[in-house]
N, C-alpha and C positions, 0 to 999 in steps of 0.2 A: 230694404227689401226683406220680404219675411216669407215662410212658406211653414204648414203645421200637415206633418203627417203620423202614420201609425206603422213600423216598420214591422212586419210579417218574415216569419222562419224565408218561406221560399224568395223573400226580396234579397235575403242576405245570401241563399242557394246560390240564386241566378247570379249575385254578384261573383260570389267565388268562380261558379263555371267560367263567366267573362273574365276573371281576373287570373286563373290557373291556366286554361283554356285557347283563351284568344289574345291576350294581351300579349305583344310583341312577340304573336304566333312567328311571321316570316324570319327574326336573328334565330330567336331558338332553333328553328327545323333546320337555317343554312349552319349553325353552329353545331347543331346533332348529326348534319349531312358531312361536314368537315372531320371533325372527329371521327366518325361509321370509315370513311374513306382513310384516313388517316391511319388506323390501327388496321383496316384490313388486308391495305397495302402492306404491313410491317408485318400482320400475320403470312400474305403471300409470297412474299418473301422469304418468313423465315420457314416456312411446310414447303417444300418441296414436291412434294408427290401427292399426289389429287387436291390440288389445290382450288382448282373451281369450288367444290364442294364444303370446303375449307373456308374459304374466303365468303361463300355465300353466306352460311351458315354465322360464321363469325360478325358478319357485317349486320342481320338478322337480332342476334343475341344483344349486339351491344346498339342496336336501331331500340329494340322494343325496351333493353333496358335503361338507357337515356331518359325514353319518353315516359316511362314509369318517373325517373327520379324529378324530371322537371314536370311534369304536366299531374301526373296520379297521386301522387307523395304533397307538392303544396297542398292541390284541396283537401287531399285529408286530412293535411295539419291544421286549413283552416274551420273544416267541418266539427275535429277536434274543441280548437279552440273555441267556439259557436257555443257546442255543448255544457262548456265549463264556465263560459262567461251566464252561460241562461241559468246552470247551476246554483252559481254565485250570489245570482243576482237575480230577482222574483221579478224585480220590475226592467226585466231588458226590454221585451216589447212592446212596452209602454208606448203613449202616444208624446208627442214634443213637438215645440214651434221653435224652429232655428231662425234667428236673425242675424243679418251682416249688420254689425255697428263699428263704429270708428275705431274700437281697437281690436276687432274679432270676430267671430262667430261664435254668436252667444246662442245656448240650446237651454232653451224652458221645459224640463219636464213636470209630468202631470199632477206629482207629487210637489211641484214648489220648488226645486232643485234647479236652480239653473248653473249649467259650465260653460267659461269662457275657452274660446282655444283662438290663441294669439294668432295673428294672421304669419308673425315672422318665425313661428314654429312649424307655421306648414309645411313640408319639403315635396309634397304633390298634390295637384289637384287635377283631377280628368272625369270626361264624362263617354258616357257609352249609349244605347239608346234605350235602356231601361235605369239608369241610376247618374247622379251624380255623388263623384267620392274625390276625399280631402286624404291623408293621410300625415297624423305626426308620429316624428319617431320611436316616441315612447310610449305613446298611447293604443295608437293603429289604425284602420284606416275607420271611417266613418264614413255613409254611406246616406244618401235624400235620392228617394225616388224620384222619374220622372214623373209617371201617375199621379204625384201631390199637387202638380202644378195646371193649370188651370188649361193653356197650351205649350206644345212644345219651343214658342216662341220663348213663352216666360221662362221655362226650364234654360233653356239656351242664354238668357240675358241674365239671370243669377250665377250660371257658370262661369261666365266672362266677367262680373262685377265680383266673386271671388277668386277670381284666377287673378284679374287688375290690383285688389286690395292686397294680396299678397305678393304682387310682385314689386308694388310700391312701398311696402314695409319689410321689406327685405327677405321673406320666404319663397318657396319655390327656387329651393341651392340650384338647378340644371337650368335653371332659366337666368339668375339676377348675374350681374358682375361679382368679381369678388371681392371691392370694396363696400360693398353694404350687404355682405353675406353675416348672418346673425352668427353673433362667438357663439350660442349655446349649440348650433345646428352643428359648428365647424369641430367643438369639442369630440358631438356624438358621433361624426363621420369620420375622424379620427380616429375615434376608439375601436371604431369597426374595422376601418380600415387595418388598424396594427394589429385586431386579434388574430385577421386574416393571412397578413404578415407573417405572423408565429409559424402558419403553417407552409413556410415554403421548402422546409428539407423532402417534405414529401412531393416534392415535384421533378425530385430526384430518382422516384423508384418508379421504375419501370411498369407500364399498364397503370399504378398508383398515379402516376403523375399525370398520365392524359385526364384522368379523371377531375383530377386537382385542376390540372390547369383549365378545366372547360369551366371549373365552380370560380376560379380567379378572373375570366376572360368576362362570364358573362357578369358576375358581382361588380367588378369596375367598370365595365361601361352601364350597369342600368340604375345600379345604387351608389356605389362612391365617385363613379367620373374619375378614376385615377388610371394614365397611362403604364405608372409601372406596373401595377397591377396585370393590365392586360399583356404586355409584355410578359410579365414572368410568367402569367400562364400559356401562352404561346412558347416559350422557353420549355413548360413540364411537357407538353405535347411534342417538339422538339426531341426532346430528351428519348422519350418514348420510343419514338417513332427511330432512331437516330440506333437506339440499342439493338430493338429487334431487326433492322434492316442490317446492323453488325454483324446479329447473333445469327442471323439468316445466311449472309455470306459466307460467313465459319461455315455452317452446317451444309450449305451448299459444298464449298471449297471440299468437305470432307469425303461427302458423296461420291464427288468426283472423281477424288483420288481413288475410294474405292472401288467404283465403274473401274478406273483406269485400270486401278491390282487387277481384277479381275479379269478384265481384255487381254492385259499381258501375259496371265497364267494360265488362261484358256487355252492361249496362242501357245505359249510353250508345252503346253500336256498335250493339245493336240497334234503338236511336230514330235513329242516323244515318242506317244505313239505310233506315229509312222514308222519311224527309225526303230520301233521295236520289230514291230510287224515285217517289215524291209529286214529286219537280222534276221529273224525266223525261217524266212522266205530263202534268206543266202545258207544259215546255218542248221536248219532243221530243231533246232531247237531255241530258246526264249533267252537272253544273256544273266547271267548271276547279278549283274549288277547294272549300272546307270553308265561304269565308267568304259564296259565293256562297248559300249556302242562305239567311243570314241576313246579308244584307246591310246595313251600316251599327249591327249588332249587335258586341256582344262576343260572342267565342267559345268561353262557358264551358261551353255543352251539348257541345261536342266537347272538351274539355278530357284528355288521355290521363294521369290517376292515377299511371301508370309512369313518367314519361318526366319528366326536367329537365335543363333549360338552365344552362348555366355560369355563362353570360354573361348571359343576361336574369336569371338564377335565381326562373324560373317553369317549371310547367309545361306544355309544346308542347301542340298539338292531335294528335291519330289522324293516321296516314299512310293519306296518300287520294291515289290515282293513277287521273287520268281517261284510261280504254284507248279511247276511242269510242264502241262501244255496249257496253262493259264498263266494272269499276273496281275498283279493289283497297282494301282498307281491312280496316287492321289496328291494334292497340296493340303497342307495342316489350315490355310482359312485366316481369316481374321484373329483369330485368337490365339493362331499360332501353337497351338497342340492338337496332335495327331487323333485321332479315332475319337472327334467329336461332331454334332452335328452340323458345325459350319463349313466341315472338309469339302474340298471343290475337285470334283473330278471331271475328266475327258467330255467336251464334249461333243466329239465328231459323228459325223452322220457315215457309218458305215456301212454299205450297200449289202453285203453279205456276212453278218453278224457269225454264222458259224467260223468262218475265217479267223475272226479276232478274237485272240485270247486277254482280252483285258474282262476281268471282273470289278465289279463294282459293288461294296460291300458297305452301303450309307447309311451311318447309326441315326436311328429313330431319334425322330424331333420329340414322342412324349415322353 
């Protein structure tokens, strides 16, 4: 069976779009939907605070850049390559009569050239409803309109008598057993396979790896058929996912604890103050000090959570400074030194603010 066409820039367009495009549209998008999900969890997790936002935004960024690297990024390498093979080569769109014979597909071009390509070199053959395409894997894919063919019956029974010839001479690796799998096909998928291999420490690094593992996940099931493969990149997404939901619980954990400081310190400055206010009220004037309140006491109700000693290695009481008929009383904060901007003061809601002598003197944030 023979068929003689003339193949045209936008036959080989249309083929790319079908081929970048549509071809095993629904794994890609459940694979790019798995992934989107996967890290946005692990970003929500580890952002705490406005995380809707967070999460959206992120799930957005690495949706649309997915879909750049699988879908945008092939055509244009094969748009690329288009360009350079027409370069090359004066007679690419020449016209050529391809025929199926007993050991190939033999292509006559116009010039008297004719190339054989071995039926057990081919490692795919598929059709779509503008083309039929073969691909070897050193060559690339080649490509017979349907338009050359007289009806789509015909197109349809040359697709099937070259899908049959090569799966009886041993090409089409995802189809034949592996006893009549051709050594030269089994070498080149090999080689691919171990390059790929090289790269699996990077499926160790974090956000790197989900990356990795989605180029490992989808390489092994649509070009080498290798389970480890798919595994280890299910492992780099793992890994991934595995860190930042760690790194999340730390930074959560940490939060917490400082809500907590804080609730406890509030709680203590705002019963200090009472008991200062309450001395005033018995003594008429403000006490010298912290231990004046509870005299002959330990001073663990004023005890400031933040704040440690070097030297005693405990921690201090609140900074309390008696102004007269004012006072100042604050905790040192997070950072643990005094008359910065993360110092934490009183904050109770007092009804008659002339009353209360507490000042409040908060070093500027700029």
């Amino acid at each position: 069976m023979e068929v003689e066409f003339r193949l045209t820039r936008e036959d080989y367009l249309e083929f790319f779009r079908y081929y970048a495009f549509q071809r095993m549209l629904i794994s890609k998008l459940i694979l790019i939907a798995f992934l989107c999900c996967s890290i946005s969890i692990s970003v929500k997790i580890l952002c705490v605070g406005s995380t809707r936002h967070i999460v959206i935004y992120s799930f957005l960024v690495i949706f649309l850049t997915l879909s750049v690297l699988l879908f945008a990024v092939p055509y244009g390498r094969m748009r690329y390559g288009l360009k350079k093979a027409v370069l090359k080569n004066a007679l690419f769109y020449t016209s050529q009569k391809v025929t199926l014979g007993d050991d190939g597909v033999h292509s006559l071009l116009s010039d008297g050239d004719v190339a054989v390509r071995r039926y057990d070199s081919i490692s795919l053959v598929g059709m779509n409803k503008k083309c039929i395409y073969y691909l070897l894997p050193h060559l690339g894919i080649f490509i017979i309109p349907v338009r050359s063919f007289s009806t789509i019956n015909d197109a349809t029974n040359f697709y099937g008598e070259l899908k049959g010839a090569c799966w009886r001479s041993g090409g089409l690796k995802n189809e034949y057993s592996s006893s009549n799998r051709n050594q030269e096909n089994i070498r080149s998928q090999a080689s691919g396979s171990k390059k790929l291999y090289s790269w699996w420490p990077s499926l160790f690094i974090p956000g790197v790896g989900a990356i990795a593992g989605y180029i490992f996940i989808v390489r092994g099931l649509s070009e080498f058929k290798d389970k480890k493969l798919v595994l280890l990149g299910c492992g780099g997404i793992v890994v991934t996912v595995i860190f930042f939901s760690t790194v999340g619980h730390f930074e959560r954990d940490k939060k917490n604890d400082a809500h907590r400081y804080d609730r406890m310190v509030y709680s203590a400055l705002n019963s200090t103050v009472k008991e200062l206010e309450f001395y005033h009220e018995q003594n008429g004037r403000y006490p010298d000090n912290l231990q004046m309140l509870k005299p002959g006491y330990r001073l663990s109700a004023f005890v400031d959570d933040y704040s440690y000693n070097k030297e005693t290695h405990y921690n201090d009481i609140f900074h309390y400074q008696n102004l007269g008929n004012k006072y100042t009383l604050f905790s040192v904060g997070p950072d643990s030194l005094a008359n910065t901007k993360d110092d934490i003061y009183p904050n109770l809601k007092i009804n008659d603010t002339s009353k209360c002598g507490l000042v409040i003197n908060r070093v500027s944030k700029q």
